[in-house]
N, C-alpha and C positions, 0 to 999 in steps of 0.2 A: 384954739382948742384947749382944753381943761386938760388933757392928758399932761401937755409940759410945764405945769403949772406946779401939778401933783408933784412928778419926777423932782423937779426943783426944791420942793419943798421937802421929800424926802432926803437929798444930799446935806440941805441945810441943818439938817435935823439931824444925821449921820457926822457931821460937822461938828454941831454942838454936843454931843456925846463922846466924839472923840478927843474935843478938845477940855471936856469936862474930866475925863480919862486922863488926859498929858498933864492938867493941874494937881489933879491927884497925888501922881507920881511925881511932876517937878516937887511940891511939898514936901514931899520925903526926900528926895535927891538933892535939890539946890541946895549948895554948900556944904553937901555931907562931906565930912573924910574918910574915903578907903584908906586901909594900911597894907600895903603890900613887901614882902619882906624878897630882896634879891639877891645874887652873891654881886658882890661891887669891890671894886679895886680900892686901893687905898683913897684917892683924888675922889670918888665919890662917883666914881665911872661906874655904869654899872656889864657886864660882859655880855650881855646880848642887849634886847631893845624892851620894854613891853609890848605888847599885841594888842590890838583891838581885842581878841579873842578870852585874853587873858581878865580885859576889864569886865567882856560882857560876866566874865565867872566870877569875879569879886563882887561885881555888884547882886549877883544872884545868892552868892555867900554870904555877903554882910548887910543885904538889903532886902533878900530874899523877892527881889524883883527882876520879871525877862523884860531886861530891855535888847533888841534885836542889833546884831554889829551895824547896820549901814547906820543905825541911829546918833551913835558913837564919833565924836568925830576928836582928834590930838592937833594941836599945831605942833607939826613937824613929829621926830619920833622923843619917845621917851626914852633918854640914856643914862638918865644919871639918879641919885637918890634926891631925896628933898620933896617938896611939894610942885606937884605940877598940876594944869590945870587942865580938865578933862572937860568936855562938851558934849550932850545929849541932846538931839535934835528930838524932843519929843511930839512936837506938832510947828506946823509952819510960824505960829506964833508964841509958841512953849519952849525957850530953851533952859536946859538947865546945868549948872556948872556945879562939878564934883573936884576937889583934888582930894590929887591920887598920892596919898603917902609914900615914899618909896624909903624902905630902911634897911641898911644893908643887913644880909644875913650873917649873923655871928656860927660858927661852927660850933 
């Protein structure tokens, strides 16, 4: 039948537009640097953790791009200041890596 034919070709097509979409945006993301400023201990600790939540709003801040939380992904939690590296799953074969600046806040 031609009908599953079509269908197929419609995902394919939805496929390549969305992954034309995730290249897009890896180009502007891969290897950018957010700076995110935190209170941190003297050791470089910082007293809570970052959030997934937190990044999706830097990125929207400093990149003026909505990348959605489940997209987002940290090995392990971010505690400490320095450079960490952040992972965006933007398409099954689009990933793109950010680090995340982390600098303590000065009063």
């Amino acid at each position: 039948s031609l009908g599953l034919v079509g269908s197929e070709m419609c995902i394919r097509d939805r496929n390549e537009v969305e992954k034309n979409k995730a290249n897009e945006t890896f180009q502007i993301l891969n290897n950018a640097e957010l700076e995110v400023f935190k209170e941190a201990m003297e050791n470089g600790q910082l007293y809570g953790s970052i959030n997934i939540k937190e990044i999706v709003t830097l990125i929207k801040e400093q990149k003026n791009l909505d990348i959605s939380a489940e997209k987002i992904e940290t090995k392990g939690q971010l505690k400490n200041t320095g450079i960490s590296k952040v992972y965006i799953n933007l398409h099954a074969e689009v990933i793109a890596t950010i680090n995340l600046n982390v600098k303590p806040k000065v009063e």
